[in-house]
C-alpha positions as CSV (number, residue, x, y, z in Angstrom):
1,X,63.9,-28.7,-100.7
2,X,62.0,-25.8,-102.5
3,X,59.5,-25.2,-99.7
4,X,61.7,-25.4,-96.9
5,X,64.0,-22.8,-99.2
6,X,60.9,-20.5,-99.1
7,X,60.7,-21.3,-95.5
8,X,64.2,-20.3,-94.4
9,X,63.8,-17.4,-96.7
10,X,60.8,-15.8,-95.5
11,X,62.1,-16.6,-92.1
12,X,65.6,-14.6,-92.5
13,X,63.5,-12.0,-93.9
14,X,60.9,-11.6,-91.5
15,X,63.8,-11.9,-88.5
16,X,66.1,-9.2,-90.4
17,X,63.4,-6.9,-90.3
18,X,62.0,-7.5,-86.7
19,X,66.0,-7.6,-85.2
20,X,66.7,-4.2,-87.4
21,X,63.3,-2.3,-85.4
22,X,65.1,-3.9,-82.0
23,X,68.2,-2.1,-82.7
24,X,70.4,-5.3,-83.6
25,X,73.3,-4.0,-85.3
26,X,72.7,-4.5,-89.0
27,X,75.9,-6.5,-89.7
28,X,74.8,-9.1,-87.1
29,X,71.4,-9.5,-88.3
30,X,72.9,-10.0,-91.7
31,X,75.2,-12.4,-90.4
32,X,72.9,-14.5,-88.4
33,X,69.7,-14.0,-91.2
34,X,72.4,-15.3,-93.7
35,X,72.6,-18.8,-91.8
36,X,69.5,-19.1,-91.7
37,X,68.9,-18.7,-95.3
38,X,72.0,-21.0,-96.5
39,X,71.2,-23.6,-94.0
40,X,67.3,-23.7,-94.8
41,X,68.6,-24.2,-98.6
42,X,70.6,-26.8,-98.3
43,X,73.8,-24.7,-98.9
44,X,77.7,-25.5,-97.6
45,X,77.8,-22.9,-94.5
46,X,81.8,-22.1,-95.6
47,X,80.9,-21.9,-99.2
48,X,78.1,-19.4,-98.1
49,X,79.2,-17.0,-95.6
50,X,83.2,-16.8,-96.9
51,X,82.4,-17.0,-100.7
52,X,79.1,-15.5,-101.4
53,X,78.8,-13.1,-98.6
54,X,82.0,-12.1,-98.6
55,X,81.8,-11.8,-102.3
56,X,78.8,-9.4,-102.1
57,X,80.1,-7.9,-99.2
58,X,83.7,-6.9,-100.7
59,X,82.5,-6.3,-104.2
60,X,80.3,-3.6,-102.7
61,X,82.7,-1.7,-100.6
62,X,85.4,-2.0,-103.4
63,X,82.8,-0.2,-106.3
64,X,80.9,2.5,-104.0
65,X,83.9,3.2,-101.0
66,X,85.8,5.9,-102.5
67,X,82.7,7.5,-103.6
68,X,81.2,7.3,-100.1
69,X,83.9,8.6,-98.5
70,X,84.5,11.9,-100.6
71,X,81.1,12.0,-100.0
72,X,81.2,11.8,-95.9
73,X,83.9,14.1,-95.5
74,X,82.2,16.6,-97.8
75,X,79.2,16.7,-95.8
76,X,81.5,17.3,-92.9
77,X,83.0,20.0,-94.5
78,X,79.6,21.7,-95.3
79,X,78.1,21.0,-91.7
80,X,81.5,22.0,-89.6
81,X,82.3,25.1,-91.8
82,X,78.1,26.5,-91.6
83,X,78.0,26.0,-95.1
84,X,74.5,23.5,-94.7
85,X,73.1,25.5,-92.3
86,X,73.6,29.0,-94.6
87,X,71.7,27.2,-97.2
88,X,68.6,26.0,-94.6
89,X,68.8,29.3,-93.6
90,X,68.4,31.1,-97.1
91,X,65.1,28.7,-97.2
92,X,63.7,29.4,-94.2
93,X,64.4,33.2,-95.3
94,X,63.2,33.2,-98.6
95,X,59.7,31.0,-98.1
96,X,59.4,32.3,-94.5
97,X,57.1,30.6,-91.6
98,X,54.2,30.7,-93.8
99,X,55.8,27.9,-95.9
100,X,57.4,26.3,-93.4
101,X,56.9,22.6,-95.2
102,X,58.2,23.6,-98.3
103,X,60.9,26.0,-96.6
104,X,62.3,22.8,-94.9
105,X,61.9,20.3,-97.8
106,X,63.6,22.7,-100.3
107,X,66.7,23.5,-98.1
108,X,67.0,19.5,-97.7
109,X,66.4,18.9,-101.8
110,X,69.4,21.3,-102.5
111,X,71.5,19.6,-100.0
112,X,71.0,16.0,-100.8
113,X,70.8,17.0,-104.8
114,X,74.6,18.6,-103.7
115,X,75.5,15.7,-102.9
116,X,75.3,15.8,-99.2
117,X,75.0,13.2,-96.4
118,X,71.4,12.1,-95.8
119,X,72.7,12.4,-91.8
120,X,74.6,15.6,-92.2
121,X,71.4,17.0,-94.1
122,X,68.9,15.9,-91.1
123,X,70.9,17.3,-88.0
124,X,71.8,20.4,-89.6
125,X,67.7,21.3,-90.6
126,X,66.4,19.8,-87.7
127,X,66.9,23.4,-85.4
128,X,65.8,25.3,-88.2
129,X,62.9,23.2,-89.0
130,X,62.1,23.6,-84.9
131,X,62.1,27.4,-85.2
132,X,60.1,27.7,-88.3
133,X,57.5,25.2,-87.3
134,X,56.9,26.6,-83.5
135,X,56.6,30.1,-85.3
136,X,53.7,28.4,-87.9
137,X,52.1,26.9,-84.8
138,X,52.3,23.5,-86.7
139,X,52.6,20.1,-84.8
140,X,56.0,19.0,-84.7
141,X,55.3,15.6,-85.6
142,X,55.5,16.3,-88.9
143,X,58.8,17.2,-88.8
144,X,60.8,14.0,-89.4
145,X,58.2,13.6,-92.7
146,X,59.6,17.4,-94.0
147,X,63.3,16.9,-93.8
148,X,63.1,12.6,-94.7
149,X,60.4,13.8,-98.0
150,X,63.1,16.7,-98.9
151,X,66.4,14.5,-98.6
152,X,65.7,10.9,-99.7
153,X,62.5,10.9,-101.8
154,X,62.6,12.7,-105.2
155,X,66.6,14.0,-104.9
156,X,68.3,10.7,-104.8
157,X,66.2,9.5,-107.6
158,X,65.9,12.3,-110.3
159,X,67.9,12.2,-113.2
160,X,71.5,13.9,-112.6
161,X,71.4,13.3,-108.7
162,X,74.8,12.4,-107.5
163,X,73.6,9.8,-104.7
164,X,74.2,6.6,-104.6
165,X,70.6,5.2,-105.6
166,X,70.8,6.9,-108.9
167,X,74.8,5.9,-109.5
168,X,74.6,2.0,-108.8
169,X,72.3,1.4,-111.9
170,X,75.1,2.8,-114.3
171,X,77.4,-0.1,-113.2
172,X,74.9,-2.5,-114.8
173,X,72.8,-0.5,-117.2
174,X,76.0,1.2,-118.6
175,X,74.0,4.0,-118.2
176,X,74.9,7.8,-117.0
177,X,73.6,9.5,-114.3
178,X,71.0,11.2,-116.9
179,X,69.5,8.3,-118.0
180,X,65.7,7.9,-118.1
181,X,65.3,11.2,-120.4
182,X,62.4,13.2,-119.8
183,X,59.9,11.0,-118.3
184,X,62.8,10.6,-115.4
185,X,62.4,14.2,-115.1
186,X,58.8,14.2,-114.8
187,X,58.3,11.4,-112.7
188,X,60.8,13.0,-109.7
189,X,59.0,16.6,-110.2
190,X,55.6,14.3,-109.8
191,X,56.8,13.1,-106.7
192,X,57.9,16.4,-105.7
193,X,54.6,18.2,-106.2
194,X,52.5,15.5,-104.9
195,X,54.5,14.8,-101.4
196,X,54.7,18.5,-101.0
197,X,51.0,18.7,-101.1
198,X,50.4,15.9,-99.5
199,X,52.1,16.7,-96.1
200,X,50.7,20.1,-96.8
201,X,47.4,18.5,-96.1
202,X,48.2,16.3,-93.4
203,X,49.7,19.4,-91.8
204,X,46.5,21.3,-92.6
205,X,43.9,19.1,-91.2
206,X,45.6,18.4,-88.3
207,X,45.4,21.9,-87.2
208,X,42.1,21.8,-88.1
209,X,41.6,19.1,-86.0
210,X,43.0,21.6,-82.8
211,X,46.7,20.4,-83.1
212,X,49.3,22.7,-81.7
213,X,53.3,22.7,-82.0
214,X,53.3,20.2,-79.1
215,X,56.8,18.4,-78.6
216,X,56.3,14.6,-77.5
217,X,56.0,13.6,-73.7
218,X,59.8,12.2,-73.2
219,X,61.2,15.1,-75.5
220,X,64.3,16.1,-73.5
221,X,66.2,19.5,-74.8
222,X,65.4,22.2,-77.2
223,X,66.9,22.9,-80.6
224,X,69.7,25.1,-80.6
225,X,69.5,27.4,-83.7
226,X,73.5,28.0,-84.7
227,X,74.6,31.1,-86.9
228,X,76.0,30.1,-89.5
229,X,79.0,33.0,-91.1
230,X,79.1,31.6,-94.7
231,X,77.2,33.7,-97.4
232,X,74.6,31.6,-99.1
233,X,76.1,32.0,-102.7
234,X,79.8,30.9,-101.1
235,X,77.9,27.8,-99.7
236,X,76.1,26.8,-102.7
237,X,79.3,27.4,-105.4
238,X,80.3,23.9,-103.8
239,X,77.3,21.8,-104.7
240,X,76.9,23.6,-108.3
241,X,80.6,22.4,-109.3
242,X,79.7,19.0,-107.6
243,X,76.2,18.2,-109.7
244,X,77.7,20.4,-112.5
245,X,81.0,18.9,-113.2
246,X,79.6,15.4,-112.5
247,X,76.9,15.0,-115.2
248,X,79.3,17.0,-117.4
249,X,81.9,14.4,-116.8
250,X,79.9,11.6,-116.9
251,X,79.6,11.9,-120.6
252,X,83.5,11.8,-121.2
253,X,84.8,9.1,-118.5
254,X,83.0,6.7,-116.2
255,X,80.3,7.8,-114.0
256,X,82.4,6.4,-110.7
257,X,85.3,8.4,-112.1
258,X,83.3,11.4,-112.9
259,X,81.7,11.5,-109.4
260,X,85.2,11.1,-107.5
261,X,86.8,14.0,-110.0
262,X,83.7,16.6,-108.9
263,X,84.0,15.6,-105.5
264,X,87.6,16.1,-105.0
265,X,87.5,19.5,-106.9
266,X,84.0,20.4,-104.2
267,X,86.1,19.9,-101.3
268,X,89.1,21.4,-102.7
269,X,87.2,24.8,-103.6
270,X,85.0,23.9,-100.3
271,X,88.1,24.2,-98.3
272,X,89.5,27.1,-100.3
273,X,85.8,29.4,-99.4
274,X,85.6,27.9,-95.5
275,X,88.4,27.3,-93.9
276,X,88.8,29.7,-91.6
277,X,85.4,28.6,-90.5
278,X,86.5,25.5,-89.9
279,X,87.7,25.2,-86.1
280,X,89.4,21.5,-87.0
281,X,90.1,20.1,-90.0
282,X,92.0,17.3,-88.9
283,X,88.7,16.5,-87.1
284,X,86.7,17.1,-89.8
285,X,88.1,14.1,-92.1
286,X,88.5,11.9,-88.9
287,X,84.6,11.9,-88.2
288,X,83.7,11.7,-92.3
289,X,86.1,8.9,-92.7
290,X,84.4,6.9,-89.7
291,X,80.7,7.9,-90.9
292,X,82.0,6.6,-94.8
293,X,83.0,3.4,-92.7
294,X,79.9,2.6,-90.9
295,X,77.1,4.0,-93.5
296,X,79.3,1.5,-96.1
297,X,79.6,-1.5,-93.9
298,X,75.8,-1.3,-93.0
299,X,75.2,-1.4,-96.1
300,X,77.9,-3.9,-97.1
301,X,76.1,-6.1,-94.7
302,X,73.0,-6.0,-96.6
303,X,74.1,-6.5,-100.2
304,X,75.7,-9.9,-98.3
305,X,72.8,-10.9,-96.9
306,X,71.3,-10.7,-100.4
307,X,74.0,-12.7,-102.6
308,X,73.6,-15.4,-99.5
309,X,70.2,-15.7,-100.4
310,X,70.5,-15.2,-104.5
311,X,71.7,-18.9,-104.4
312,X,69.0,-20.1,-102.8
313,X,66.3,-22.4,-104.8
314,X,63.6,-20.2,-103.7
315,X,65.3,-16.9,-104.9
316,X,66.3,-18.3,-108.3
317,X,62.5,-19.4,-108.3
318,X,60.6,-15.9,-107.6
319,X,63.3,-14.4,-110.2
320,X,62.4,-16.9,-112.7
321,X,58.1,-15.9,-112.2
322,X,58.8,-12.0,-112.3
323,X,61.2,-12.5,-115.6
324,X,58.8,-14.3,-116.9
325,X,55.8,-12.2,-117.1
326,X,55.0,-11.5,-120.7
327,X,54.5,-8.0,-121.5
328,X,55.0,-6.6,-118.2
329,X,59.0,-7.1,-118.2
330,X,59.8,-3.6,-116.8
331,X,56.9,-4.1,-114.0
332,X,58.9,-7.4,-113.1
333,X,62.1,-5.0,-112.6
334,X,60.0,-2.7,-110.3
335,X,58.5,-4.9,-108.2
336,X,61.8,-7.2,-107.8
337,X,63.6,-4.0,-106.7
338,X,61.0,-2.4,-104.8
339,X,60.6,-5.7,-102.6
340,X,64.0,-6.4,-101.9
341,X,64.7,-2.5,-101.0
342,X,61.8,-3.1,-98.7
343,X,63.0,-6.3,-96.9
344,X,66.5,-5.2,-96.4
345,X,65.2,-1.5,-95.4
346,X,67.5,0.2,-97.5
347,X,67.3,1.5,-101.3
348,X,70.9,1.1,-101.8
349,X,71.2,-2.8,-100.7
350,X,68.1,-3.3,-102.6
351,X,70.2,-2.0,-105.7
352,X,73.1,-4.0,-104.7
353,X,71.0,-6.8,-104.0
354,X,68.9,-7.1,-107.1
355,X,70.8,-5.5,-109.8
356,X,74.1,-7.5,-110.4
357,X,71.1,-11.0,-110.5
358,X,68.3,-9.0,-112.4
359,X,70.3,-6.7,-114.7
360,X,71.5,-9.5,-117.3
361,X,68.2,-11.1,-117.7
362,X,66.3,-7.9,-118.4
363,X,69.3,-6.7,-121.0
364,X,68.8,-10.0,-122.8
365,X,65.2,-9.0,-123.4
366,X,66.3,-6.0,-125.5
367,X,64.9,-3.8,-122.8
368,X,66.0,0.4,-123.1
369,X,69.0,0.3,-120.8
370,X,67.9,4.2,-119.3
371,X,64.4,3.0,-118.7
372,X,65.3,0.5,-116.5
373,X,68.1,2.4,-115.0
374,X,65.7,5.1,-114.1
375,X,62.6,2.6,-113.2
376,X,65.1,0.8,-110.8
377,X,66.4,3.8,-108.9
378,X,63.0,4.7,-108.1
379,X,61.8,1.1,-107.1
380,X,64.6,1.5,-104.3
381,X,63.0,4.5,-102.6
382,X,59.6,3.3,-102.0
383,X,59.2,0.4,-99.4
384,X,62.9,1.1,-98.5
385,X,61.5,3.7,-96.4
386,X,59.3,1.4,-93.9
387,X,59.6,1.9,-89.9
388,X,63.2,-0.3,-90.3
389,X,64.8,2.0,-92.5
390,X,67.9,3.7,-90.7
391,X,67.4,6.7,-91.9
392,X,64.3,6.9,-90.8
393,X,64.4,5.4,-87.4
394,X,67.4,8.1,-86.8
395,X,65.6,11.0,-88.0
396,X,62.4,10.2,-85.9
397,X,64.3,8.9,-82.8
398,X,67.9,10.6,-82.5
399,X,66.9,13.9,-84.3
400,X,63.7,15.0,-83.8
401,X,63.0,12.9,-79.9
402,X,60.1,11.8,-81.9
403,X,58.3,8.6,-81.8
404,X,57.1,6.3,-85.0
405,X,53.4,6.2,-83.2
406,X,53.4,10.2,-83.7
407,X,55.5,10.4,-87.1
408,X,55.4,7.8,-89.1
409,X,51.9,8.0,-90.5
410,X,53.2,11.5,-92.6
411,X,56.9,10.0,-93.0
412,X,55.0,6.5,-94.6
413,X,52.5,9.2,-96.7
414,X,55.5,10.9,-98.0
415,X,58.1,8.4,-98.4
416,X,56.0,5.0,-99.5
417,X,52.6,5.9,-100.8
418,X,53.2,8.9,-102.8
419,X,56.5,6.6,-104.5
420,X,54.8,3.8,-105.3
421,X,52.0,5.1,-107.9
422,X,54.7,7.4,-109.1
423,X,56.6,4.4,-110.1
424,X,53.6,2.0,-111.7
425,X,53.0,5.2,-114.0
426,X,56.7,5.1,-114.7
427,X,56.5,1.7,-116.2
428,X,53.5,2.4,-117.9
429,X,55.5,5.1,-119.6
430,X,58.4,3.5,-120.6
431,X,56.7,0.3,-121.6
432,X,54.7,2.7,-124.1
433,X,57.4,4.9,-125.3
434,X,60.5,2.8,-124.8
């Protein structure tokens, strides 16, 4: 029963990732990758799908929905209103063509570190990433790498960030968005540096190499700069009080709590500064309530998917060989979270996925509660960013007409190899200091 366990496992794996890159909806290839894992194990298909899918399914959406939501129609609010796009703007102005890499990554670092939509944060610098990389004369594949290294790589995973990748290890750490001290601190501004020079490089020798801002063969339309009648320091007064109030909150009342209380005061100030840039509100909730809906049920999908196969002989078996490896219990917590992140395609379902199974054991080893809070929520954004990630495939595909051939070498540089050594010296760290 154990190796056809590792058998059905592998294959819902493998099939989750190859029916994600065919553009199967996410919830259907959880659904159907879910059989295939409760079957393969020997499990009672009812039992599996309406108890521990569900379970995993529900619990998620219950914990992170409100937070989600606040969070969608926030972004709205800062995309509809020119808010974002004031703030890209002030980058682009400020660094200038020269530094059109950093220019781009830095106007996506403040938004994402604001708290605001991955999605929002790609559309609204994709134009003004256009104009300041046609004006450098550099190639525009490298533009999905820019605005995916500035929004989902060292933001969502530094100390204080209000995303989602750095909240869910509170909920099982106990934990504050802080938590990981110093060396947290250090190991996003590594990742920082190091991407940042990195695509720099990639940029650079290209060039070298005779590339040209050349759009791709089936690019169809042209980026259509907006302007944008929000002052930079009115756009930016939202996210301070958002990241501001939050980790000051966080310290008096729950970190969920704290979150929801800065985001409701954002968008009530938010409102107050740009509504009368704001042609409908009414419109502006409708479309962040339906993006909360989907980015959550996605994701929801996932975490389901991974409670399915948590009862499986073959999960409960690789679980027991990491949490066993004497000396090296932190590098057990990375590499369980950094897998899973991977396989699903998603640092957030990773989270989900491995936390609520992993996140007892590791406490019972008298383990520092920030250092794995902190090594965890940068284990999910490592492999989570493979070709399969949604993020990415939208950002390549739907934003930038790109293809993965052209952009995915500098988005896997970026995203996965520059991560990864970032997080082994983590746990070096906090297995020496800790």
């Amino acid at each position: 029963m154990l190796a056809l366990s590792y058998i059905g496992l592998l294959i819902g794996l493998v099939l989750l990732v190859m029916m994600t890159m065919r553009g199967i909806g996410i919830i259907v290839s959880a659904i159907v990758c879910a059989i295939i894992v409760a079957l393969s194990s020997g499990m009672h298909l009812g039992d599996a799908m309406l108890m521990h899918y569900m379970n995993g399914f529900t619990g998620f959406f219950t914990t992170w929905f409100p937070a989600i939501l606040l969070g969608a129609i926030f972004g709205r609010l800062m995309d509809d209103s020119g808010a974002a796009l004031s703030i890209a703007n002030k980058s682009k102005e400020v660094l200038g063509a020269k530094r059109a890499i950093m220019a781009v990554v830095g106007a996506g670092a403040i938004l994402t570190y604001g708290g605001v939509s991955v999605f929002v944060v790609g559309f609204t610098l994709y134009p003004i990433a256009f104009e300041l990389f046609r004006s450098a004369n550099i190639a525009h594949r490298f533009i999905p790498a820019a605005i995916i290294f500035g929004s989902i790589s060292f933001t969502m995973v530094s100390p204080g960030s209000p995303e989602i990748q750095n909240l869910i290890p509170t909920t099982y750490f106990g934990t504050t968005a802080t938590a990981g001290g110093m060396i947290g601190v250090l190991m996003s501004l590594l990742i920082m540096v190091s991407g940042g020079y990195a695509l720099k490089y990639m940029a650079h020798r290209a060039a070298i190499n005779g590339e040209q801002f050349d759009l791709p063969a089936d690019y169809g339309q042209q980026a259509v700069s907006k302007i944008s009648q929000v002052k930079f320091y009115s756009a930016i007064l939202p996210l301070i009080i958002l990241v501001g109030g939050f980790n000051v909150l966080s310290h008096y009342i729950s970190v969920i709590e704290a979150l929801l209380v800065a985001m409701v005061a954002s968008l009530l100030l938010g409102y107050a500064l740009f509504h009368k840039t704001i042609d409908a509100p009414g419109k502006m909730i409708s479309v962040g309530s339906e993006n909360a809906l989907i980015a959550i049920s996605n994701t929801c999908a996932v975490v389901g998917f991974g409670a399915v196969a948590a009862q499986s002989p073959a999960f409960s078996d690789v679980v027991a060989f990491l949490t066993d490896m004497p000396g090296l219990e932190y590098a057990g917590l990375a590499v369980a979270v950094t897998v899973i992140a991977g396989i699903t395609g998603s640092a957030s379902g990773g989270l989900g996925i491995a936390l609520p199974i992993l996140a007892p054991i590791y406490q019972g080893m008298g383990l520092d509660n920030g250092a794995m809070h902190r090594i965890s929520s940068i284990a999910s954004g490592g492999l989570d960013s493979l070709p399969h990630n949604g993020y990415v495939v939208t950002t390549i595909r739907a934003i930038c007409k790109e293809t993965h051939q052209r952009a995915y070498p500098a988005v896997f540089l970026v995203s996965v190899l520059i991560p990864l050594p970032v997080l082994a010296l983590a746990v070096l760290l906090y297995s020496y200091f800790s």
